[in-house]
C-alpha angles and dihedrals in degrees: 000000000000138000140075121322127200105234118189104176142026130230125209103194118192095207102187084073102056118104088201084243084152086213088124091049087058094040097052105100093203094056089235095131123079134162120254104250100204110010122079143182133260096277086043109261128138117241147199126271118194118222122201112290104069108160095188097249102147095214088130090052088049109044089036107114090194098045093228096141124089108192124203122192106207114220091224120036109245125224112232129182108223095230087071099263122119125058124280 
């Protein structure tokens, strides 16, 4: 899939606290988190990476057991392009 993406909000993600418990994959109503599938942290857990589409919901902040998500609702949506080109 390519192409630009409406993102509305922006994740910050502290993945070396992440215990890789996928409860925020399930809980993100866009469907723009998904769990690393090879690379860990450093106390070997797997973690969420965040794609383009992010409406600032909050639901992984608020369903994250270990508070390792910072959410930012962006006052304009921003146009991304999903192959990682364009500005977020």
């Amino acid at each position: 899939m390519s192409g630009p993406t409406l993102t509305r909000g922006h994740v910050v993600i502290d993945v070396e606290a992440c215990k890789g418990c996928d409860l925020c994959i399930d809980a993100c109503p866009p469907g723009v988190l998904t769990m690393t599938t090879h690379a860990v942290n450093r106390r070997g857990y797997r973690y969420p990476v965040l794609a383009p589409g992010c409406t600032g919901c909050k639901a992984c902040s608020q369903i994250c057991p270990d508070f390792v998500f910072q959410v930012y609702k962006l006052a304009e949506p921003v146009e991304v392009s999903v192959d990682g080109e364009g500005a977020p």
